[in-house]
py3Dmol code that shows the C-alpha trace and the ligand (Angstrom):
import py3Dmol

protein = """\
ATOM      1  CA  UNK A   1      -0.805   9.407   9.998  1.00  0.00           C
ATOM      2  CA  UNK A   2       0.678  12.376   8.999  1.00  0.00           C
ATOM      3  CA  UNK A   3       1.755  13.197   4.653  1.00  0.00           C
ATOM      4  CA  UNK A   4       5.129  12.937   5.351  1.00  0.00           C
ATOM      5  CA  UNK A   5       4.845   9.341   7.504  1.00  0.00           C
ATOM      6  CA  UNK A   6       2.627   8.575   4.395  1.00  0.00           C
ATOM      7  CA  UNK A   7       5.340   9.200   1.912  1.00  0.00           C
ATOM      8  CA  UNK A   8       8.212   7.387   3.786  1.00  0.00           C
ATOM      9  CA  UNK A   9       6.441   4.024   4.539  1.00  0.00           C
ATOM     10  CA  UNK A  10       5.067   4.225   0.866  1.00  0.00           C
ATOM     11  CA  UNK A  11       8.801   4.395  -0.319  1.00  0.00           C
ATOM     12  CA  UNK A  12       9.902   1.852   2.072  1.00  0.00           C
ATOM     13  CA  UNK A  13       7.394  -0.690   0.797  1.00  0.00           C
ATOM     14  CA  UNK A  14       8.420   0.244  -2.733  1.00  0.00           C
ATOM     15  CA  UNK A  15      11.991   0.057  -2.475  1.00  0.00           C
ATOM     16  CA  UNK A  16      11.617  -2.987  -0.126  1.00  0.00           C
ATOM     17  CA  UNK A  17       9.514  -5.080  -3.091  1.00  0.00           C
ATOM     18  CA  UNK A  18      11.884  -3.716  -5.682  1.00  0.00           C
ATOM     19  CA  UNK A  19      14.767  -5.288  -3.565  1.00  0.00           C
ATOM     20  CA  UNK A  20      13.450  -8.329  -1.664  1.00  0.00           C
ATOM     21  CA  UNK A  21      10.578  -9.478  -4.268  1.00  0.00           C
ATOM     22  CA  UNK A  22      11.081  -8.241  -7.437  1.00  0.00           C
ATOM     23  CA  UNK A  23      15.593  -8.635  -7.042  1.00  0.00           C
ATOM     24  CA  UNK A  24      16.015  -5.648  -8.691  1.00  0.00           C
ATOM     25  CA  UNK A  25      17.784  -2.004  -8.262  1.00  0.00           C
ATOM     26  CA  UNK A  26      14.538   0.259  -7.273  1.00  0.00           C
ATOM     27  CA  UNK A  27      13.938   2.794  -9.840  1.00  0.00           C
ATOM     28  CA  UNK A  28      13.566   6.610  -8.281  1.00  0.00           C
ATOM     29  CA  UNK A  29      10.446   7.391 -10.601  1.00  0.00           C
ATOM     30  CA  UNK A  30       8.609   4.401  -8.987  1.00  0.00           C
ATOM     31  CA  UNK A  31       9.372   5.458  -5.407  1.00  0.00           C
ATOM     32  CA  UNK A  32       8.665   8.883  -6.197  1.00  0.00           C
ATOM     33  CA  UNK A  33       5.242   7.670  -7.874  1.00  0.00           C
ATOM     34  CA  UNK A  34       4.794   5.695  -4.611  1.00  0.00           C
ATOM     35  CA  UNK A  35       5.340   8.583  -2.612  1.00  0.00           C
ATOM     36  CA  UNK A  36       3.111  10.185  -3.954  1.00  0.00           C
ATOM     37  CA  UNK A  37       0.235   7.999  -4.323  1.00  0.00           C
ATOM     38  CA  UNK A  38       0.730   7.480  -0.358  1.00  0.00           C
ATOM     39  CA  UNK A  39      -1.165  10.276  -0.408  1.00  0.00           C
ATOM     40  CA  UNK A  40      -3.592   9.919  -2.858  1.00  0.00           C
ATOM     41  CA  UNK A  41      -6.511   7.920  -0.428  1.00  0.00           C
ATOM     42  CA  UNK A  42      -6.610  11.195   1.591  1.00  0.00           C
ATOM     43  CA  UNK A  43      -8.106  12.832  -1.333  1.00  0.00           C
ATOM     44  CA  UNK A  44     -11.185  12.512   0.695  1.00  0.00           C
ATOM     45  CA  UNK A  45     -10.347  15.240   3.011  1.00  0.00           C
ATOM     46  CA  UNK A  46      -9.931  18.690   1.668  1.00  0.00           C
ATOM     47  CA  UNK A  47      -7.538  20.106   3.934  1.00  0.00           C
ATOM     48  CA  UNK A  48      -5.152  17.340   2.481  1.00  0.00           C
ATOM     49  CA  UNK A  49      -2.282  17.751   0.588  1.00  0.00           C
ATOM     50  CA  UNK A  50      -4.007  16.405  -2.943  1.00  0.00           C
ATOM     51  CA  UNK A  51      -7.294  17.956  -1.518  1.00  0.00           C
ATOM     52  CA  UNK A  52      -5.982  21.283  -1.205  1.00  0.00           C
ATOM     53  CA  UNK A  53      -4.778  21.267  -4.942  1.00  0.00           C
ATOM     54  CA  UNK A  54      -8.099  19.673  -5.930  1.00  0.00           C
ATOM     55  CA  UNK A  55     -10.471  20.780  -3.586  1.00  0.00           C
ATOM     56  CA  UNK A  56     -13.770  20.547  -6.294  1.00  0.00           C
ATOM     57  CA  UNK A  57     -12.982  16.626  -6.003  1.00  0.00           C
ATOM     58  CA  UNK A  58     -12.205  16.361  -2.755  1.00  0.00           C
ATOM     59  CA  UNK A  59     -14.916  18.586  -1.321  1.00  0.00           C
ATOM     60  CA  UNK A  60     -18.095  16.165  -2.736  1.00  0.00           C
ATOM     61  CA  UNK A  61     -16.081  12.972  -2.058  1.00  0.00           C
ATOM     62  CA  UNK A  62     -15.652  14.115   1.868  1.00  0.00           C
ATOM     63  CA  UNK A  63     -19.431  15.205   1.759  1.00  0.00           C
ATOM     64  CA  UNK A  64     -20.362  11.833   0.242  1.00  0.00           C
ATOM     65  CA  UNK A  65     -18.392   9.496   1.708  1.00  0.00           C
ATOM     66  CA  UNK A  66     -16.731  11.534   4.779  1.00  0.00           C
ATOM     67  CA  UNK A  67     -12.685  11.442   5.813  1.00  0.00           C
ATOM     68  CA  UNK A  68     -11.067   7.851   5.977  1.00  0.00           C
ATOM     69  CA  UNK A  69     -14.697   6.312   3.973  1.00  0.00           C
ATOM     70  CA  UNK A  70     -14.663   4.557   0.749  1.00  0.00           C
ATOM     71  CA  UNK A  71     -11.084   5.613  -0.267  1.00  0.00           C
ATOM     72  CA  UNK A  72      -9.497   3.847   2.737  1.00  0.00           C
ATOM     73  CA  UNK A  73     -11.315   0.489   1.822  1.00  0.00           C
ATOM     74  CA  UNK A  74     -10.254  -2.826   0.191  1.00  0.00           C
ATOM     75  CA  UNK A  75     -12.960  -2.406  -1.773  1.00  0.00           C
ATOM     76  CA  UNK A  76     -11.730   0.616  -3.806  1.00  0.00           C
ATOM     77  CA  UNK A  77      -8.044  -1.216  -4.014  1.00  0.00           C
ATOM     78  CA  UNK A  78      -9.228  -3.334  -5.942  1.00  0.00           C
ATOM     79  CA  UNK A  79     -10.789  -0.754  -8.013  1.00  0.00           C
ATOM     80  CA  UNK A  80      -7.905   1.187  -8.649  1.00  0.00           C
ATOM     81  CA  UNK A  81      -6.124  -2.316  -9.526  1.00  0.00           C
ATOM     82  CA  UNK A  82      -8.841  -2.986 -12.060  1.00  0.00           C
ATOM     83  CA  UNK A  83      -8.654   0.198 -13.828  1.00  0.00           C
ATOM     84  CA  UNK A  84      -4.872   0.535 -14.157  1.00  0.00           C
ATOM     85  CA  UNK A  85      -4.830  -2.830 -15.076  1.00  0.00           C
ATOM     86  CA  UNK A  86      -7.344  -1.846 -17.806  1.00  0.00           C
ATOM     87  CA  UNK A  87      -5.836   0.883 -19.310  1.00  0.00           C
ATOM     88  CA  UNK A  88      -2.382  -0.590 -18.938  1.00  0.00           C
ATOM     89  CA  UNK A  89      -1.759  -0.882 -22.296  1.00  0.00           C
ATOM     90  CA  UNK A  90      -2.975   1.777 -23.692  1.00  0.00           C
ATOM     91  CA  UNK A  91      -1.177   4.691 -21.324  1.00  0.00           C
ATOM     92  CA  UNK A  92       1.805   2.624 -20.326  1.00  0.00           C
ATOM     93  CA  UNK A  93       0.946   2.995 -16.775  1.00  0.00           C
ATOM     94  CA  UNK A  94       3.035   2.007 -14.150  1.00  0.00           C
ATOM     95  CA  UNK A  95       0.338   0.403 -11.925  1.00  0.00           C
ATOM     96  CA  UNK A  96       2.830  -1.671  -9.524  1.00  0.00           C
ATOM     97  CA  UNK A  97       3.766   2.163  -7.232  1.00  0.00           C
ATOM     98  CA  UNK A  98       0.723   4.033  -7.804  1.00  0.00           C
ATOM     99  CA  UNK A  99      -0.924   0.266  -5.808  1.00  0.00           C
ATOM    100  CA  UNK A 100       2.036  -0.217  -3.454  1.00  0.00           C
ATOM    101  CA  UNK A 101       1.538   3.680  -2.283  1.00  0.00           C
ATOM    102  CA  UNK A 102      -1.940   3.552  -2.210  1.00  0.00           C
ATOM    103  CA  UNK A 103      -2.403   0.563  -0.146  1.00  0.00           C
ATOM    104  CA  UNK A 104       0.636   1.342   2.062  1.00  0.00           C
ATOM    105  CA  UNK A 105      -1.580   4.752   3.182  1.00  0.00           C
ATOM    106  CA  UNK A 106      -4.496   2.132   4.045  1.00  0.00           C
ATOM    107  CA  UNK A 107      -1.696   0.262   5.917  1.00  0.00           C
ATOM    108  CA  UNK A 108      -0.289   3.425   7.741  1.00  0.00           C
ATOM    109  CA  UNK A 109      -3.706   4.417   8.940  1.00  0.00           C
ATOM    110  CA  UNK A 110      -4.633   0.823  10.347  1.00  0.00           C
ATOM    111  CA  UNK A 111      -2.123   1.398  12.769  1.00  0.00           C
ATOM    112  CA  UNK A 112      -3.611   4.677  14.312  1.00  0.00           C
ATOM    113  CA  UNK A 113      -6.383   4.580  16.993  1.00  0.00           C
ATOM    114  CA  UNK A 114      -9.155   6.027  14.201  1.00  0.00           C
ATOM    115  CA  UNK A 115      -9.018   2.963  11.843  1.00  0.00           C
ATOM    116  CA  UNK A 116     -10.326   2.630   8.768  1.00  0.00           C
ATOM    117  CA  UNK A 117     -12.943   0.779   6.918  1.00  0.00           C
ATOM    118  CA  UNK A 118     -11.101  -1.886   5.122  1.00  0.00           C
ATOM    119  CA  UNK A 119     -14.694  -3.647   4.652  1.00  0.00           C
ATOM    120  CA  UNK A 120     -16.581  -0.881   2.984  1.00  0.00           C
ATOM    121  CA  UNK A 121     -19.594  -0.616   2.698  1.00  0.00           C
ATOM    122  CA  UNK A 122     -19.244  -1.977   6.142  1.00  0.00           C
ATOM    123  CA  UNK A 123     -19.184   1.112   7.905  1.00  0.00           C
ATOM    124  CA  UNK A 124     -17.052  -0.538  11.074  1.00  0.00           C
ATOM    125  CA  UNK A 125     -13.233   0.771  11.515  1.00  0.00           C
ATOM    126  CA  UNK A 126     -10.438  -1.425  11.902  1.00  0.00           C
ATOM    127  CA  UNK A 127      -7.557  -0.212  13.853  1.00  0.00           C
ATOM    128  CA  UNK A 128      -4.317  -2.039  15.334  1.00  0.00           C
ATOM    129  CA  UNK A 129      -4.255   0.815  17.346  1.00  0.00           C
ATOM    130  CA  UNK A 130       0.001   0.807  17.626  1.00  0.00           C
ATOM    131  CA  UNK A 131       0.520   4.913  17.798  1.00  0.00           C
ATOM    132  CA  UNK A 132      -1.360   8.258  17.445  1.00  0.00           C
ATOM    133  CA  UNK A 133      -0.932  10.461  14.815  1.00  0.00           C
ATOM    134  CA  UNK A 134       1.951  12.823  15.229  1.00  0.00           C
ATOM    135  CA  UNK A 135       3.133  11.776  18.280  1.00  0.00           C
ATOM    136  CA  UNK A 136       6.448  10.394  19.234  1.00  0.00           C
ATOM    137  CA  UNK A 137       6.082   7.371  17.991  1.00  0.00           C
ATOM    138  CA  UNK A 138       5.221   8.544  14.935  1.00  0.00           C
ATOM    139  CA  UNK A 139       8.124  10.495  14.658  1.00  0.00           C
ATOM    140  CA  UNK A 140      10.058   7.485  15.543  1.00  0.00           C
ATOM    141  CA  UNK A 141       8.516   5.372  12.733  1.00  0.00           C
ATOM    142  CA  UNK A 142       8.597   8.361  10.589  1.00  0.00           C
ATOM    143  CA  UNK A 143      13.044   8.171  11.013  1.00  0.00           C
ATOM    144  CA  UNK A 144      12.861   4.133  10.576  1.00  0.00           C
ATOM    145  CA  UNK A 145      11.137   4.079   7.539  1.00  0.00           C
ATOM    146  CA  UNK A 146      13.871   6.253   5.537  1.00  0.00           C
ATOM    147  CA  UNK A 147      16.834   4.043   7.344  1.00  0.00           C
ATOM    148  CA  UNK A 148      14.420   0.728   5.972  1.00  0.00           C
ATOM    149  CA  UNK A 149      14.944   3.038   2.217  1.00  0.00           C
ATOM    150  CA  UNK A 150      18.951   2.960   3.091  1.00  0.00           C
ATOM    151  CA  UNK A 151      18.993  -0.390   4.368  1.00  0.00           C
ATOM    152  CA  UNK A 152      17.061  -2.068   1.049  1.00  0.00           C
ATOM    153  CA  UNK A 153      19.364   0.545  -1.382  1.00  0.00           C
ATOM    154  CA  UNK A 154      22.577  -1.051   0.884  1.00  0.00           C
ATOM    155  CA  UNK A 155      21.253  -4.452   0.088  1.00  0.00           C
ATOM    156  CA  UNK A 156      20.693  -4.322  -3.611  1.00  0.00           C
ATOM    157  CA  UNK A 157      24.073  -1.914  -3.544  1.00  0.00           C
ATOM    158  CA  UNK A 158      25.951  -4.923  -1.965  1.00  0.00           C
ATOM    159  CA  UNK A 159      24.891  -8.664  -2.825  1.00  0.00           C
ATOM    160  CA  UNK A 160      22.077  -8.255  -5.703  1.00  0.00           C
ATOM    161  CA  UNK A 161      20.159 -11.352  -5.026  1.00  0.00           C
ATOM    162  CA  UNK A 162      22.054 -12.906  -2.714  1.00  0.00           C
ATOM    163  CA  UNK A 163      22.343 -13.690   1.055  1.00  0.00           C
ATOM    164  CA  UNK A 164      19.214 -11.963   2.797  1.00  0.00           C
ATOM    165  CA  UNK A 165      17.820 -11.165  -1.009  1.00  0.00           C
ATOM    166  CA  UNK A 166      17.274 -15.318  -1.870  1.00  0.00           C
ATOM    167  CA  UNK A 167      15.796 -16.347   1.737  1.00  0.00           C
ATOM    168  CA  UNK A 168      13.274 -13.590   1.423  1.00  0.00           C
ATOM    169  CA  UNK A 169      12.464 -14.586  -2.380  1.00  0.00           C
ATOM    170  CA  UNK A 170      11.933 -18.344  -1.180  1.00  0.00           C
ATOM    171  CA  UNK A 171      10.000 -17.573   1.161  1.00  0.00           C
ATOM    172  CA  UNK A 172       7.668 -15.289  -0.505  1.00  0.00           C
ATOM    173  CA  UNK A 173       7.331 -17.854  -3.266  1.00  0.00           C
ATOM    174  CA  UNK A 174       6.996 -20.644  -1.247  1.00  0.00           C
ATOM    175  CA  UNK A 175       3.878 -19.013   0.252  1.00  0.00           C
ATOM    176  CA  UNK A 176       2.374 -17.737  -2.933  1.00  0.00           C
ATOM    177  CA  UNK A 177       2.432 -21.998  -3.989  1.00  0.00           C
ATOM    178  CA  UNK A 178       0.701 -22.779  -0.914  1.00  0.00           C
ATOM    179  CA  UNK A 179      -1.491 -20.001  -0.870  1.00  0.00           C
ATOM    180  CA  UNK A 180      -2.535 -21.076  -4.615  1.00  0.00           C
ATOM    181  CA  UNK A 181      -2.818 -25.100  -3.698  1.00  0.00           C
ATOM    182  CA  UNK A 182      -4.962 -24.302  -0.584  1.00  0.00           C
ATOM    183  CA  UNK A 183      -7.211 -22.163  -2.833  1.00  0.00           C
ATOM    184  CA  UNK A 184      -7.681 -24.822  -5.455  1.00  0.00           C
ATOM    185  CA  UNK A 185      -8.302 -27.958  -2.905  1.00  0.00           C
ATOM    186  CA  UNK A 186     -11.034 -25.068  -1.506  1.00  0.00           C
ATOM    187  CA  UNK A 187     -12.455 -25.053  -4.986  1.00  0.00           C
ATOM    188  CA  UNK A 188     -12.649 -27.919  -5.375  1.00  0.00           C
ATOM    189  CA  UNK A 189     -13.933 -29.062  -2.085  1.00  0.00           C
ATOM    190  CA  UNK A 190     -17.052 -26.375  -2.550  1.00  0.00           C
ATOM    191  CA  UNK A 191     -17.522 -27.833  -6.225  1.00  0.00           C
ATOM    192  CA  UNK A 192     -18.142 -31.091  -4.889  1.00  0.00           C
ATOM    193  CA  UNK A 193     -20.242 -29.931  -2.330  1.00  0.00           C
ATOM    194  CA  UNK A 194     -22.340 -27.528  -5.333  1.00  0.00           C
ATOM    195  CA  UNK A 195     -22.161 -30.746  -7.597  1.00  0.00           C
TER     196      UNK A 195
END
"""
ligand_1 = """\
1
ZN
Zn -5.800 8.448 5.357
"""
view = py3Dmol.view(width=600, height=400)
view.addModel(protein, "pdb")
view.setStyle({"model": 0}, {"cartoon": {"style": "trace"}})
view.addModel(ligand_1, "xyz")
view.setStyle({"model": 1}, {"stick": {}})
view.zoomTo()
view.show()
């Protein structure tokens, strides 16, 4: 996908948990910050926008781990999670953009025919294979992430937390409790079978 597809669908996802999860106004620093840590997994190419300005980082990490590697995998999500999450407190780090951008470049780059390796170390690519890079569709996608931005601004301009707001809270939330209950009967269940 191309920098500027990056950037849009990391602002959509911002602006859309801002405004569907979180019920709140989105704040322009935290898209921004999205924005631009859409970019940041691409690091690991040095003809990349962040690998152009730092090219002695992103020169050994492409030699290492080669474009679309280790910084397009689950693996160093959680990573980044753990160390924002770390030094949280300390640098007052706004860790919720910098891992909605990051992730949503992982997400953008799924849908292309190259893939990535969400399994890393496993070296196999996953791809939903939906467009190619900078073609139309692309374009298209490009367009209907910034109308998404307008919609969700519309939505929390309108009816804060009401009408299409509440569903998509209940919903979420809804899941999350089911999610959590199937995980603890799974616990469970194995501890018996350890016990
Ligand atoms: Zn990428």
């Amino acid at each position: 996908m191309m920098a500027r597809t990056h950037i849009a669908f990391a602002a959509l996802m911002m602006v859309a948990c801002s405004v569907g999860i979180l019920q709140r106004m989105p704040q322009v620093h935290e898209v921004a910050l999205a924005g631009a840590a859409g970019l940041l997994p691409d690091l690991d190419h040095p003809k990349s926008t962040f690998g152009r300005i730092v090219p002695y980082i992103s020169i050994p990490i492409a030699k290492v781990f080669g474009h679309r590697g280790f910084t397009h995998s689950f693996l160093m999500v959680a990573l980044i999670i753990w160390l924002l999450l770390t030094y949280r407190e300390q640098q007052n780090i706004p860790v919720l953009p910098l891992v909605i951008g990051y992730f949503s470049h992982i997400i953008g780059d799924l849908l292309t025919p190259s893939g990535v390796p969400l399994l890393w170390p496993i070296r196999k690519k996953f791809s939903l294979n939906i467009f190619k890079a900078d073609g139309p569709m692309e374009h298209f996608i490009y367009r209907g992430c910034w109308i998404g931005v307008g919609y969700f601004l519309w939505v929390a301009l309108q009816r804060p937390g009401d009408l299409w707001i509440r569903p998509a809270h209940m919903a979420v939330s809804n899941w999350c409790v089911a999610a959590l209950e199937q995980s603890a009967t799974m616990l469970v269940h194995l501890l018996r079978i350890m016990a």
